[in-house]
N, C-alpha and C positions, 0 to 999 in steps of 0.2 A: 528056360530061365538063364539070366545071365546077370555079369557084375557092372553095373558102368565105372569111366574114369573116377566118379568119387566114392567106390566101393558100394551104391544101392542096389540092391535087387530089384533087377527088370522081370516082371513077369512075364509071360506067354499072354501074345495078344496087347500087351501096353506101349507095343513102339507104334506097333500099327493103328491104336486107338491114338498115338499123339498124329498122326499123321493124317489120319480121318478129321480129326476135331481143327486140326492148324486150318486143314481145306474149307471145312466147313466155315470156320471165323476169321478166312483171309480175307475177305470184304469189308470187316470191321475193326480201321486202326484203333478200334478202343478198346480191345481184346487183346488178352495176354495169355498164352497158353504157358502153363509151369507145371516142371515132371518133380515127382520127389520133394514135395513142401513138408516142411517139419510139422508135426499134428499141432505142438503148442506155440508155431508163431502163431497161430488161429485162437486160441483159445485166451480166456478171462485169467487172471493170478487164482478166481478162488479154485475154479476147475483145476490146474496144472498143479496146487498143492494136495489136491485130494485124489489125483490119479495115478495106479499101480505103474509098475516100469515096462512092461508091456507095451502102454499108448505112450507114456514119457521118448521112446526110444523111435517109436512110429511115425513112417512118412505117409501123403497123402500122396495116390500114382501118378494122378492131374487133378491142378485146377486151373479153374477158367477164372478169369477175373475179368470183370467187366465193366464201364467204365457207370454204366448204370444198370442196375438191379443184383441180386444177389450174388455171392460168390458161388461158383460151381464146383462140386468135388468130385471127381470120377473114379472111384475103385472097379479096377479090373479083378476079376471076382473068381478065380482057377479052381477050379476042384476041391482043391485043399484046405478050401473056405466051407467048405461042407461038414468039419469033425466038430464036435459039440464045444470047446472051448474056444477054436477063433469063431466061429458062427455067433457066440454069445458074445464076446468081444466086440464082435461085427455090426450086433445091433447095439451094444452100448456107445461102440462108434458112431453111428449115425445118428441116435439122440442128441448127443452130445456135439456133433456138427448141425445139424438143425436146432440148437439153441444158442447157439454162435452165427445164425441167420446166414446158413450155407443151404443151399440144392443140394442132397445127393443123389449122384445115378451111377445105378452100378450096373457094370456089362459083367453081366455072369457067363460062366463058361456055356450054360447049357441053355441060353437063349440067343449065343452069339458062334457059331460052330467055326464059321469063317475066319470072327477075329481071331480068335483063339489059333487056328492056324498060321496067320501068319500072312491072310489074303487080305495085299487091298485092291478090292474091286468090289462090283454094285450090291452083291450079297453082304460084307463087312459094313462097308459107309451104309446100307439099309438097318443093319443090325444095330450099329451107336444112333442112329434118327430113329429108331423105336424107343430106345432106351431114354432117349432123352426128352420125346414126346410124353412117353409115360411116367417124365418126372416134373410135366408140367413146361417143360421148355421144347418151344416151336421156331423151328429157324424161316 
């Protein structure tokens, strides 16, 4: 885990998911890959008046924006998404970006071993093409 220039928290495994996802959508000038999007430039007035400071405060790791079909949000998903209060967060998150007409997919640590270290090579980029298959998007 690390800090970037504008003080976000990078997690284990999220430089090397931006860098998989760039490759993957470098054929399509209509693709925009973005690290660290605030949760409520996404969201409606009534949701961001009724949400704790927790999501208020909260960035998204990536998203994909695309020039047509839904927006895509990629949470890189570490271990420490595992303890009962951000896990329930986690899914209130996702509802909450699936009603704001987002794709989520999440590369959790314990289905992506590779990114999570820090490899990119055919084991990692197979790792995010599952995850992203299994959330309905086929490159």
């Amino acid at each position: 885990m690390r800090k970037d220039s504008n003080g976000n928290i990078i997690g284990a495994g999220e430089d090397t998911a931006v860098e998989i996802l760039k490759e993957l959508y470098i054929s399509n000038k209509n693709v925009e890959v973005i690290r660290q999007k605030p949760l409520l430039d996404l969201l409606t007035d009534e949701f961001k008046d009724s949400l704790g400071e927790p999501y208020l405060k909260h960035k998204i790791d990536i998203m994909i924006i695309r020039e047509s079909g839904k927006p895509i949000v990629v949470r890189v998903q570490g271990k420490d998404h595992e303890g009962i209060l951000k896990s329930a967060r986690d899914t209130v998150q996702k509802k909450i970006l699936e009603w704001h007409n987002c794709i989520v997919v999440d590369l959790n640590w314990y289905d992506c071993p590779n990114l999570f270290k820090e490899k990119l090579n055919d084991g990692s980029i197979q790792e995010v093409k599952n995850a992203l298959s299994s959330s309905g998007i086929h490159l």
